[in-house]
N, CA, C and O atoms as a printed pandas DataFrame, in Angstrom:
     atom_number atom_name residue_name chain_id  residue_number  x_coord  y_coord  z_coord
0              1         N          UNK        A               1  116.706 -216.698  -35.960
1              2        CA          UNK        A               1  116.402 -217.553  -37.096
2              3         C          UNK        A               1  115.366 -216.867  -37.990
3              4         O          UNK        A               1  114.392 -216.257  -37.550
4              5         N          UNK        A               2  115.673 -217.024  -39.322
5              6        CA          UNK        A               2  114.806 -216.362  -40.543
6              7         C          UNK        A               2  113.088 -217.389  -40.766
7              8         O          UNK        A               2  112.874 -218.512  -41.224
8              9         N          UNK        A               3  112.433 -216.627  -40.352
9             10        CA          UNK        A               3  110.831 -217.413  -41.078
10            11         C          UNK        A               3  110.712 -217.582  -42.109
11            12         O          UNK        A               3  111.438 -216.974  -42.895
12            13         N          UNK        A               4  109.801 -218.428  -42.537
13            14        CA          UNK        A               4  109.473 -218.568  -44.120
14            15         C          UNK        A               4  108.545 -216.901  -44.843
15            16         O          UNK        A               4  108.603 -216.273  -45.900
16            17         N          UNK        A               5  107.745 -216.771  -43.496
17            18        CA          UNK        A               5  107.107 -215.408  -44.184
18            19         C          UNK        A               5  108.206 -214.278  -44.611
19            20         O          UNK        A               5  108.071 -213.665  -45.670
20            21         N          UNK        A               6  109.537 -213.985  -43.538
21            22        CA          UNK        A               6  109.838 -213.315  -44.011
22            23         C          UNK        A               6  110.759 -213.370  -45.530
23            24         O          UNK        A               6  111.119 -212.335  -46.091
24            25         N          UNK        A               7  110.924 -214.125  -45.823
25            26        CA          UNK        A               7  111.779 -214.651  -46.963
26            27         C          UNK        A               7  110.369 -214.855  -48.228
27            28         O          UNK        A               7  110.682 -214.752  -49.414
28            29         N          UNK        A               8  109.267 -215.063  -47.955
29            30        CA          UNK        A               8  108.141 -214.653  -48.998
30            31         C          UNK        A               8  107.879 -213.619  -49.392
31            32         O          UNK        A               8  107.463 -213.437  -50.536
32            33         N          UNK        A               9  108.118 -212.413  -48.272
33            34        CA          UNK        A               9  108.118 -211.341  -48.346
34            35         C          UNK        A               9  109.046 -210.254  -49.081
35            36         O          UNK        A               9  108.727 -209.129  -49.465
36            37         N          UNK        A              10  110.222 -210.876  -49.164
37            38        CA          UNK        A              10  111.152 -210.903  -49.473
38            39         C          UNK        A              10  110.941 -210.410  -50.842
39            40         O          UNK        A              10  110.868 -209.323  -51.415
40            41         N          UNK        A              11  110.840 -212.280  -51.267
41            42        CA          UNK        A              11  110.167 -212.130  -52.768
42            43         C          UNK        A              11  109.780 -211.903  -53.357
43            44         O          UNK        A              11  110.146 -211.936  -54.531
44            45         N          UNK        A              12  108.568 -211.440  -52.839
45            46        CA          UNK        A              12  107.227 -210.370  -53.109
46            47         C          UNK        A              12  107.808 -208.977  -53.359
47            48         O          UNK        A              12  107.427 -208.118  -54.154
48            49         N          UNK        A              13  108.232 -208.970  -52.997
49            50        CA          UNK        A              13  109.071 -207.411  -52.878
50            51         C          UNK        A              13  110.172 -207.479  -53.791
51            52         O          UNK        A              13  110.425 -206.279  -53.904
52            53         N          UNK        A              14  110.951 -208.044  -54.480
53            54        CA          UNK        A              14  111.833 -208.557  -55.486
54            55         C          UNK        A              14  110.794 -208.639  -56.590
55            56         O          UNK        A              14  110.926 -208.011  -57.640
56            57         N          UNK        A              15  109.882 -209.331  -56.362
57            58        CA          UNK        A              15  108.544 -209.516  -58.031
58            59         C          UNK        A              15  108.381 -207.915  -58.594
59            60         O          UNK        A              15  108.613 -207.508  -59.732
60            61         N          UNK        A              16  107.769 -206.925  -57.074
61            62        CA          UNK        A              16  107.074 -205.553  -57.655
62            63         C          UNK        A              16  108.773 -205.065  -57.855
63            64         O          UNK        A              16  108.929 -204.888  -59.063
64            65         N          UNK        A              17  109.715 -204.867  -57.315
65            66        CA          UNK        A              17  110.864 -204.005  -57.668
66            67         C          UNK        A              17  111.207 -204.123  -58.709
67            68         O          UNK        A              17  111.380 -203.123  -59.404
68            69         N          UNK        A              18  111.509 -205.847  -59.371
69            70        CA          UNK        A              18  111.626 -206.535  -60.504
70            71         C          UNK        A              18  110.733 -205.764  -61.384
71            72         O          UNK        A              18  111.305 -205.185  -62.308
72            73         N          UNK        A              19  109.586 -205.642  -61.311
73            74        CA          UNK        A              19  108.632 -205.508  -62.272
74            75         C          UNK        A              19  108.757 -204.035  -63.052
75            76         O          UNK        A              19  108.865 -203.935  -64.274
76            77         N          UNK        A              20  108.714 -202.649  -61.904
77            78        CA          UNK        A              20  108.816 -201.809  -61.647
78            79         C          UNK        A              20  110.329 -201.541  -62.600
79            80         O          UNK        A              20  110.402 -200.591  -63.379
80            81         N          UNK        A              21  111.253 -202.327  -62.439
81            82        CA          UNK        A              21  112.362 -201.844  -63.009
82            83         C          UNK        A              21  112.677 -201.938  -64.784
83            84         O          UNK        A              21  113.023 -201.124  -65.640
84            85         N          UNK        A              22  112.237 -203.867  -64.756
85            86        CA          UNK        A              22  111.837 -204.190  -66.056
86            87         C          UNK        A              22  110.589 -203.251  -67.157
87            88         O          UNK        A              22  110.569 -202.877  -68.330
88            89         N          UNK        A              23  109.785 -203.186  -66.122
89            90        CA          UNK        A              23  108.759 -202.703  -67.039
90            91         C          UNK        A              23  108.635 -200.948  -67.142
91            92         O          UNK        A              23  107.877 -200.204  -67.764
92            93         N          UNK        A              24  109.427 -200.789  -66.492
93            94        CA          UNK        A              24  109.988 -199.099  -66.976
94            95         C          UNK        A              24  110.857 -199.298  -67.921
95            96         O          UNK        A              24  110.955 -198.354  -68.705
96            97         N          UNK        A              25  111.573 -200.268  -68.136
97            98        CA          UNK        A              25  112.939 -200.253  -69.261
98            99         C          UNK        A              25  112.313 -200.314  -70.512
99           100         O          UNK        A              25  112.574 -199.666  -71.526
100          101         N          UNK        A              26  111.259 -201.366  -70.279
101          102        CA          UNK        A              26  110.319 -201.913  -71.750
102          103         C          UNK        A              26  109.574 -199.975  -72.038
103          104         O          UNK        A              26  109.841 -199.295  -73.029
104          105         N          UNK        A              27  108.709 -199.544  -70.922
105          106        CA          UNK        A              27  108.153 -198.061  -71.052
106          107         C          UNK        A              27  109.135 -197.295  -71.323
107          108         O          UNK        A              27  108.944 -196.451  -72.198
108          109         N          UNK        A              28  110.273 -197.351  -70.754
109          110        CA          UNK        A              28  111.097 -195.905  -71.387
110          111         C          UNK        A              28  111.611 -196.121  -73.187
111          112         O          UNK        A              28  111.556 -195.096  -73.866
112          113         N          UNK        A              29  111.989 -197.165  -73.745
113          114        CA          UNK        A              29  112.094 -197.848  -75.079
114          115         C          UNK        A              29  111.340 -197.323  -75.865
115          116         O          UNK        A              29  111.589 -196.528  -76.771
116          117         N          UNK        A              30  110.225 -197.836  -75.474
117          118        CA          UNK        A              30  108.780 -197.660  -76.164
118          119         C          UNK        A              30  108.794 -196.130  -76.442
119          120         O          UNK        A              30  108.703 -195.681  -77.585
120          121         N          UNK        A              31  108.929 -195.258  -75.192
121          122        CA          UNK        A              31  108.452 -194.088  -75.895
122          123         C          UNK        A              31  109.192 -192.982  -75.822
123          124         O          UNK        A              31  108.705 -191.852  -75.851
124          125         N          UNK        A              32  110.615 -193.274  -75.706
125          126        CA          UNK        A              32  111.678 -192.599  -75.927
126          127         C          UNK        A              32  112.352 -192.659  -76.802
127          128         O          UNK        A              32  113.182 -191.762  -76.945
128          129         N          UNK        A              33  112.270 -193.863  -77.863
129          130        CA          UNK        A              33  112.878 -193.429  -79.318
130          131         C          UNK        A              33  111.603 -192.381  -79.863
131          132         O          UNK        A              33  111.900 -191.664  -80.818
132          133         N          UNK        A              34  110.145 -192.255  -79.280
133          134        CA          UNK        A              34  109.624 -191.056  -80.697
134          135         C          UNK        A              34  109.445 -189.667  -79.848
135          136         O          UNK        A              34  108.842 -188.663  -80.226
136          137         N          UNK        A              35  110.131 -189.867  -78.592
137          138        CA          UNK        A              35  110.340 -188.315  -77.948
138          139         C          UNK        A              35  111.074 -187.181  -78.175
139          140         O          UNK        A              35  112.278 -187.354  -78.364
140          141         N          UNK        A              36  110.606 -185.957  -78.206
141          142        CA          UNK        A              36  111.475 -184.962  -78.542
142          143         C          UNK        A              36  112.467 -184.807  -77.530
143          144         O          UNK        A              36  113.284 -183.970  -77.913
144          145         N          UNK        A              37  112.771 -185.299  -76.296
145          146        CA          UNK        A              37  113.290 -185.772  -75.572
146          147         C          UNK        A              37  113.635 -187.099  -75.101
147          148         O          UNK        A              37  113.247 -187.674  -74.084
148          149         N          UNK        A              38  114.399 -187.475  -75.973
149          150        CA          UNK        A              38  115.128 -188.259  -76.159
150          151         C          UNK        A              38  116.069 -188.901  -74.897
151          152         O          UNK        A              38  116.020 -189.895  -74.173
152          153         N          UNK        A              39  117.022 -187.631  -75.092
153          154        CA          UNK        A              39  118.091 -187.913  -74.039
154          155         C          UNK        A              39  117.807 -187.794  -72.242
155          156         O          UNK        A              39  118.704 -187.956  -71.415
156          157         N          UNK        A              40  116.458 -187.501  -71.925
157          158        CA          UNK        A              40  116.139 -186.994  -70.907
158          159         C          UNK        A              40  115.392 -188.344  -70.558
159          160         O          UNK        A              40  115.490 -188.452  -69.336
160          161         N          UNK        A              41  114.742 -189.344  -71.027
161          162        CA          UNK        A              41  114.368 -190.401  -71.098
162          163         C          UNK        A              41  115.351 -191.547  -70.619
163          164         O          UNK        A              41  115.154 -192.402  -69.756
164          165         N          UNK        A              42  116.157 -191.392  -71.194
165          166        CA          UNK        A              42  117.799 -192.701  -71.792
166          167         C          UNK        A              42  118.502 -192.397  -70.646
167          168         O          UNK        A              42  119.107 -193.230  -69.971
168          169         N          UNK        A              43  118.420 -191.006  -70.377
169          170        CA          UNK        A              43  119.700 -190.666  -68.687
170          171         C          UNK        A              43  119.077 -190.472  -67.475
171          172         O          UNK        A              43  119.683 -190.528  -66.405
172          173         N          UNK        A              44  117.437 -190.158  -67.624
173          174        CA          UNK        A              44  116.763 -190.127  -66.052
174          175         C          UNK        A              44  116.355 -191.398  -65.927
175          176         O          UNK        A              44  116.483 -191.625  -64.724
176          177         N          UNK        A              45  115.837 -192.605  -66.580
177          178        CA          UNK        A              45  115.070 -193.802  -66.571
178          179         C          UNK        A              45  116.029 -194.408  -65.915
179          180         O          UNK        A              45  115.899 -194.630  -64.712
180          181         N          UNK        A              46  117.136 -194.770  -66.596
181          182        CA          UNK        A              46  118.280 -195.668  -65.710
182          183         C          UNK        A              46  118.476 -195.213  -63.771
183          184         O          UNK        A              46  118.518 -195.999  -62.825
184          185         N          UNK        A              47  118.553 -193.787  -63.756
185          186        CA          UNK        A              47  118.597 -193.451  -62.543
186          187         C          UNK        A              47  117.394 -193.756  -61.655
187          188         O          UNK        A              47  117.580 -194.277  -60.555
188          189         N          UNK        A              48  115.994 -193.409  -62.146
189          190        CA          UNK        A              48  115.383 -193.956  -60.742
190          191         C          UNK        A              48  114.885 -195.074  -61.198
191          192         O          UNK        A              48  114.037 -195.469  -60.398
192          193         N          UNK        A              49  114.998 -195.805  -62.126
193          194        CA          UNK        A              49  114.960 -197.217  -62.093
194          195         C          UNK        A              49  115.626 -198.180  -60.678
195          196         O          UNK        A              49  115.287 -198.931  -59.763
196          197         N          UNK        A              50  116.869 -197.468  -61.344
197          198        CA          UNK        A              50  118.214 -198.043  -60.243
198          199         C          UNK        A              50  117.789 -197.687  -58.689
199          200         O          UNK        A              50  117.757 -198.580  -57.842
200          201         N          UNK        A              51  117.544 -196.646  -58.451
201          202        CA          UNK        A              51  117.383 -196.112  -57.121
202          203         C          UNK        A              51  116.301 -196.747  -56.946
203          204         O          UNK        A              51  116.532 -197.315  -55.878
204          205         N          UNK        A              52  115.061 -197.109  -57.320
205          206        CA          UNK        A              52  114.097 -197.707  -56.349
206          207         C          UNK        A              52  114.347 -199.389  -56.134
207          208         O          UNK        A              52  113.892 -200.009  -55.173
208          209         N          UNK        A              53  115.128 -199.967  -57.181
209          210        CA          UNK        A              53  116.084 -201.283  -57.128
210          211         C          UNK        A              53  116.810 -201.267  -55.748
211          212         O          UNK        A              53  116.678 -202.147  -54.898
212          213         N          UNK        A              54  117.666 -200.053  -55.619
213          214        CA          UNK        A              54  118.203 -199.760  -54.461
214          215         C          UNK        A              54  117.533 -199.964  -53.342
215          216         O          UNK        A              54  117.527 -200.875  -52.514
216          217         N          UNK        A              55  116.868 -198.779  -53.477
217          218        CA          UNK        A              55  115.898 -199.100  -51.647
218          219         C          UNK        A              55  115.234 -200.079  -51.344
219          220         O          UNK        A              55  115.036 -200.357  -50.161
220          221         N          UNK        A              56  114.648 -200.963  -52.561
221          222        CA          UNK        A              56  113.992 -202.026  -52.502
222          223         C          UNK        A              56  114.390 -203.422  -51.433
223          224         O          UNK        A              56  113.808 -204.204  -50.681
224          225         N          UNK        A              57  116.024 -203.074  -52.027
225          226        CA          UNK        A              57  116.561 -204.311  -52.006
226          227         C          UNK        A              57  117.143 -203.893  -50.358
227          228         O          UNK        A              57  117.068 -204.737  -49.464
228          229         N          UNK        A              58  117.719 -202.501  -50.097
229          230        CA          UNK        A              58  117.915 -202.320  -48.793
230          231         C          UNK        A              58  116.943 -202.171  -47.272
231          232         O          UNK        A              58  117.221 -202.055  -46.078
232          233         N          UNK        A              59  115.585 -202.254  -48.147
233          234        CA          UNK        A              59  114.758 -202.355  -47.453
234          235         C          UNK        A              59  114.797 -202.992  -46.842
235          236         O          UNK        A              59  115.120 -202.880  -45.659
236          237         N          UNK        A              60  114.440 -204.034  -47.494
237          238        CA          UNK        A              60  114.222 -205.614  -47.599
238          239         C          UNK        A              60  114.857 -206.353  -46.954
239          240         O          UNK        A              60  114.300 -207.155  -46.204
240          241         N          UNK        A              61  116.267 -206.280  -47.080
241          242        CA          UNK        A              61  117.460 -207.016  -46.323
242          243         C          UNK        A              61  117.109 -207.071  -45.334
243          244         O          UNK        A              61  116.406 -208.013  -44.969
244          245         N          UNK        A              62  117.523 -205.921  -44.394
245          246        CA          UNK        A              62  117.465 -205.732  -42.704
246          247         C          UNK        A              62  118.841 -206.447  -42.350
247          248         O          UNK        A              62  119.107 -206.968  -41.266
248          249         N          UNK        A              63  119.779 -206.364  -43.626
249          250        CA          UNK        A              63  121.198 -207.216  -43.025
250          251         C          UNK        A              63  121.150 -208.491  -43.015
251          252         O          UNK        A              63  121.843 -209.205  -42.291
252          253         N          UNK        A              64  120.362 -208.851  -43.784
253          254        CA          UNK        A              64  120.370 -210.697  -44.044
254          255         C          UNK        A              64  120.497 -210.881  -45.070
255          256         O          UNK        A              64  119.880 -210.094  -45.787
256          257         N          UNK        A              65  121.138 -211.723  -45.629
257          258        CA          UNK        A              65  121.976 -212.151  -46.583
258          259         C          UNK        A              65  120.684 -212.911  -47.168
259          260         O          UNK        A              65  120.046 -212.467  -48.122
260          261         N          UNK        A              66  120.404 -213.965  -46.574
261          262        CA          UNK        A              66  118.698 -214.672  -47.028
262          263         C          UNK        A              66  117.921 -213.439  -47.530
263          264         O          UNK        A              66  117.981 -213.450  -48.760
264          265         N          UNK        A              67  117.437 -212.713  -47.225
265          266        CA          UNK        A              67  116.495 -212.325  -47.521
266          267         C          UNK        A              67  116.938 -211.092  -48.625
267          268         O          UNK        A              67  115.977 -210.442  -49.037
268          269         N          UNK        A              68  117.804 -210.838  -48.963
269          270        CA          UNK        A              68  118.627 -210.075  -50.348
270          271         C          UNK        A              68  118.347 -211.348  -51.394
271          272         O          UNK        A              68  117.509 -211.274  -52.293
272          273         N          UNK        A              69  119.157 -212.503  -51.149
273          274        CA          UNK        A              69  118.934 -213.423  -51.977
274          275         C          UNK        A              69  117.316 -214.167  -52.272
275          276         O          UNK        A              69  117.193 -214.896  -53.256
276          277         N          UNK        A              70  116.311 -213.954  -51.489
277          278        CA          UNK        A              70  115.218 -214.041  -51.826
278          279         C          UNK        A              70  114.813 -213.105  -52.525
279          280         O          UNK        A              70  114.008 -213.410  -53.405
280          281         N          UNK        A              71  115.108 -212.039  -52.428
281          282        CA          UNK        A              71  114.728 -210.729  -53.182
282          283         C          UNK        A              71  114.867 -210.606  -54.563
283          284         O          UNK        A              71  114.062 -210.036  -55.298
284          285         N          UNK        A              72  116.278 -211.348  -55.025
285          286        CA          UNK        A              72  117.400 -211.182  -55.791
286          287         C          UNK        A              72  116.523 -212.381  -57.021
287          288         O          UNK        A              72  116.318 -212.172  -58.217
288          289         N          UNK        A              73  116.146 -213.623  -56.198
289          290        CA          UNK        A              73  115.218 -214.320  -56.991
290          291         C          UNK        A              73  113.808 -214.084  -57.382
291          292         O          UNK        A              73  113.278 -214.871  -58.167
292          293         N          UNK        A              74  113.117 -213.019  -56.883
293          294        CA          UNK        A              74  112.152 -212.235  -56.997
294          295         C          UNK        A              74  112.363 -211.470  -58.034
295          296         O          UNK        A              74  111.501 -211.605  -58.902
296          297         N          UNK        A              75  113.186 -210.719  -58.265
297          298        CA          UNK        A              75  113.701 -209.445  -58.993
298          299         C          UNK        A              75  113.693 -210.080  -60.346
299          300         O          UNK        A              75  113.048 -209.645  -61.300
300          301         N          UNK        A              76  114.597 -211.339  -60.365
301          302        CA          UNK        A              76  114.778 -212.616  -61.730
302          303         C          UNK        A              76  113.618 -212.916  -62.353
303          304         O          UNK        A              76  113.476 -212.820  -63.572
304          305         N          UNK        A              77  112.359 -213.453  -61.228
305          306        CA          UNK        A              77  111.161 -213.627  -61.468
306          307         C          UNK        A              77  110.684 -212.867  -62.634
307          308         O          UNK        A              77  110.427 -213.332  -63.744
308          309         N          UNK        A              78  110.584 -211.479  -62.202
309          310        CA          UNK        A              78  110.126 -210.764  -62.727
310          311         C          UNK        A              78  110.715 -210.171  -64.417
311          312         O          UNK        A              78  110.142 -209.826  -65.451
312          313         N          UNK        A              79  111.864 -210.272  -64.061
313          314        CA          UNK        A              79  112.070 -210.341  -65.642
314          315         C          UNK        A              79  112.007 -210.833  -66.549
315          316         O          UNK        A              79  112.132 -210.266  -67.634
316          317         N          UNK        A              80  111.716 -212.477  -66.336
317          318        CA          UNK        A              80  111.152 -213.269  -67.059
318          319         C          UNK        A              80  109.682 -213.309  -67.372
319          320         O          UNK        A              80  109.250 -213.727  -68.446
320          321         N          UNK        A              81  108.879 -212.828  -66.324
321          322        CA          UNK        A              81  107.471 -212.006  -66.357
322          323         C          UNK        A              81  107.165 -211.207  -67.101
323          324         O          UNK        A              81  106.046 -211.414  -67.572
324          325         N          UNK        A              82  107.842 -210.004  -67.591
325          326        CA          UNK        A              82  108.022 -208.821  -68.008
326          327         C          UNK        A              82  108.344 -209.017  -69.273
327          328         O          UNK        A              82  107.525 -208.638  -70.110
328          329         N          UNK        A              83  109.560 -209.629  -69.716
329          330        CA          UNK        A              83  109.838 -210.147  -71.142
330          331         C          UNK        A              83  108.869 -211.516  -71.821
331          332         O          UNK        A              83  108.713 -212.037  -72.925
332          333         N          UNK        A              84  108.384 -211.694  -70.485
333          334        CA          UNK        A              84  107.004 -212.783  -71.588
334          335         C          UNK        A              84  105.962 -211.921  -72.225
335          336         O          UNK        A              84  105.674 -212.105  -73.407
336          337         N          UNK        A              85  105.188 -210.687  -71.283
337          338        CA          UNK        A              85  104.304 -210.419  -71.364
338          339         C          UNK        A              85  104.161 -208.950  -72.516
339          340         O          UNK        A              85  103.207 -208.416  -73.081
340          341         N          UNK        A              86  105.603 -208.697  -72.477
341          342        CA          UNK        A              86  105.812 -207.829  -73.262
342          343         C          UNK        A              86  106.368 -208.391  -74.614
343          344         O          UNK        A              86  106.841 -207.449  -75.250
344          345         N          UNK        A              87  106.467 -209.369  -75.172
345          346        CA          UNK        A              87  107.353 -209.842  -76.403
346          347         C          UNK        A              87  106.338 -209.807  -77.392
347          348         O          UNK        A              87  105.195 -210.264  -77.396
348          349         N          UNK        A              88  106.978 -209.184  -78.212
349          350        CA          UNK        A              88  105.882 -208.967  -80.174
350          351         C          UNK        A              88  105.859 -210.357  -80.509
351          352         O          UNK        A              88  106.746 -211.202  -80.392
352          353         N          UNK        A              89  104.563 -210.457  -80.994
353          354        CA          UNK        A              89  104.436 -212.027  -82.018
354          355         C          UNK        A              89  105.376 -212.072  -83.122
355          356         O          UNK        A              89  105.972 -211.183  -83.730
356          357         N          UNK        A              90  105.358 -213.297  -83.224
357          358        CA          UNK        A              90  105.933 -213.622  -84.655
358          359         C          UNK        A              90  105.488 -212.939  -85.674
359          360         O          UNK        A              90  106.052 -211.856  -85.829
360          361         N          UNK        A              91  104.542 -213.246  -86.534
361          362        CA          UNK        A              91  103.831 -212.324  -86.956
362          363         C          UNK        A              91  104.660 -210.811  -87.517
363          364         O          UNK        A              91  105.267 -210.592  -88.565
364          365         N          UNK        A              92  104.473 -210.220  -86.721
365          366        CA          UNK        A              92  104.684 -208.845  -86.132
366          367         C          UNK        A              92  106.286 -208.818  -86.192
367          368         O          UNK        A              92  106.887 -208.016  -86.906
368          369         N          UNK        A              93  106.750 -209.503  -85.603
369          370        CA          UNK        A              93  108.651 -209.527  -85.869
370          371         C          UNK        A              93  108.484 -209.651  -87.351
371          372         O          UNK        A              93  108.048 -208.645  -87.910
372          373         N          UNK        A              94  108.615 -210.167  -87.716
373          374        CA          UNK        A              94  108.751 -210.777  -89.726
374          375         C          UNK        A              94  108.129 -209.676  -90.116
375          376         O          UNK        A              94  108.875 -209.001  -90.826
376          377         N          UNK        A              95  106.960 -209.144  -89.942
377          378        CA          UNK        A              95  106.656 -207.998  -90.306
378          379         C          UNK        A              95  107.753 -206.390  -90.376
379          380         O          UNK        A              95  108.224 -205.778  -91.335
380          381         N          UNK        A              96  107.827 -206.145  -88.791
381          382        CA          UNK        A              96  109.469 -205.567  -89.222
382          383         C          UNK        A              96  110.592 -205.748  -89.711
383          384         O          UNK        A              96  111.419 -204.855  -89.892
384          385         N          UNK        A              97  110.697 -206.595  -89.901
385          386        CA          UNK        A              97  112.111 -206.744  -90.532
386          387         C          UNK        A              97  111.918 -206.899  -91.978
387          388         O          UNK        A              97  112.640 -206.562  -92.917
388          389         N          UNK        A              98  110.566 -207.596  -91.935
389          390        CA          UNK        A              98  110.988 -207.044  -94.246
390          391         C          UNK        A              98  110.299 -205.375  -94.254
391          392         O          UNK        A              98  110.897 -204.641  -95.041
392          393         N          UNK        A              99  109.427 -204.870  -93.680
393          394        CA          UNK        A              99  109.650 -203.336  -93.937
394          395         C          UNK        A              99  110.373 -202.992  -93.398
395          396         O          UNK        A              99  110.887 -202.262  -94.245
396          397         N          UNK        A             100  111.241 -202.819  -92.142
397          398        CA          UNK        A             100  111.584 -201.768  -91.462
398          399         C          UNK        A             100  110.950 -200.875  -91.298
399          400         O          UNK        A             100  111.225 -199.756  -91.730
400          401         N          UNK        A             101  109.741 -201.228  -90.490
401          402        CA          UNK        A             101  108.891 -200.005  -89.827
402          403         C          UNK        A             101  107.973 -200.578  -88.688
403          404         O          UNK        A             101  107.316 -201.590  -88.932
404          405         N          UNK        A             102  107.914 -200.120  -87.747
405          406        CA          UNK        A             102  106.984 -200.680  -86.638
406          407         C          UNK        A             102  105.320 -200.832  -86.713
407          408         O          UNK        A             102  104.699 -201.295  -85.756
């Protein structure tokens, strides 16, 4: 039978993977459209993004279906975390869009 710790743990571990994945996507964005490397940004970011998503989540499991799906809601967590804490003001939106310039 599954504990509650381990299924917190779970989660916890879904929040940092979550976070880790989201908030590299927001970091690679950010500073890979003004890189002279461009394409090295856009095709390595996705890869170990993904791969530490990977181990995270295979870690984690241990072959339980619970505790993927705790993970899985962890991971969710976090992107809603990530896109709060990272979102431009109003302000600042309206601002780009009548110049077109950041």
């Amino acid at each position: 039978m599954i504990e509650a710790p381990a299924l917190m743990l779970a989660l916890l571990v879904g929040v940092m993977v979550g976070a880790i994945f989201f908030g590299g996507l927001w970091w690679t964005i950010r500073w890979g459209i003004s890189s002279k490397w461009a394409a090295v940004w856009f095709l390595g970011s996705p890869l170990l993004r993904s791969a530490i998503v990977l181990a995270g989540f295979y870690f984690v499991s241990q072959g339980d279906w619970r505790k993927v799906v705790a993970c899985l809601v962890g991971f969710l967590m976090a992107r809603f975390l990530v896109t709060l804490l990272t979102r431009v003001p109003i302000e600042k939106r309206s601002r780009i869009i009548e110049e077109g310039a950041p």
